[in-house]
KOLPA-122447 format. One record per residue (C-alpha): x, y, z; residue number from 0. Coordinates in steps of 0.02 Angstrom, whole numbers. Example, Ala and Ser with C-alpha at 12.3 -4.5 7.8 and 13.67 -1.06 7.14 Angstrom:
BEGIN
615,-225,390,0
684,-53,357,1
//
This chain:
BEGIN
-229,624,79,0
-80,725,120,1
90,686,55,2
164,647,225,3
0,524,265,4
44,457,90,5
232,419,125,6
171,333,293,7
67,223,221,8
193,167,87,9
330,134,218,10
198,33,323,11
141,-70,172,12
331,-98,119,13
370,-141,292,14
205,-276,311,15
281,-346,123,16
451,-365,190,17
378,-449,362,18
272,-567,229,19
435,-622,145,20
528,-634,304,21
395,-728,382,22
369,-854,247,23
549,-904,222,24
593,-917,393,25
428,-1041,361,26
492,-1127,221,27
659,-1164,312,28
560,-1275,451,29
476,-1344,337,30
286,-1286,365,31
141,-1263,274,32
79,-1122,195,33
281,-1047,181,34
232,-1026,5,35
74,-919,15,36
170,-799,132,37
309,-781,18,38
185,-777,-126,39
111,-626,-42,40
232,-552,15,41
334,-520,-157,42
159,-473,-254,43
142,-353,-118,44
285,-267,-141,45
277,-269,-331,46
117,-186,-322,47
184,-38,-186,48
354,-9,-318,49
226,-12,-465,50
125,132,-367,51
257,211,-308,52
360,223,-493,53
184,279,-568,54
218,438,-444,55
386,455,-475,56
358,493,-651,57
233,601,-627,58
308,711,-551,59
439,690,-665,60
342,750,-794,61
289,915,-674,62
467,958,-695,63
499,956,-880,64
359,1057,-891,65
392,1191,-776,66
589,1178,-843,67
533,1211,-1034,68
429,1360,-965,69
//
């Protein structure tokens, strides 16, 4: 997977998280069920994506100490 296909998919799956949160507390406001799970969702989602995303960042991090001590 390229790095464009990969930066794609991580701004769909942050934008399906957000649309989770949205969705549930617009859900929990008017006062129906399952508000909760979408929220629930929703913020475990987008936990997981940063996570991913910060395990990336500091690889490539690390690619440029390397190449600066060099």
């Amino acid at each position: 997977m390229s790095k464009v296909q990969k930066d794609r998919l991580l701004r769909l799956l942050y934008g399906i998280s957000a649309l989770l949160v949205l969705t549930g507390a617009l859900v929990k406001l008017q006062h129906l069920q399952n508000g909760d799970l979408f929220l629930f969702t929703g913020f475990i989602s987008g936990s997981l994506i940063s996570a991913f995303e910060i395990y990336g960042l500091k690889k490539i991090i690390k690619e440029f100490e390397k190449a600066k001590i060099k």
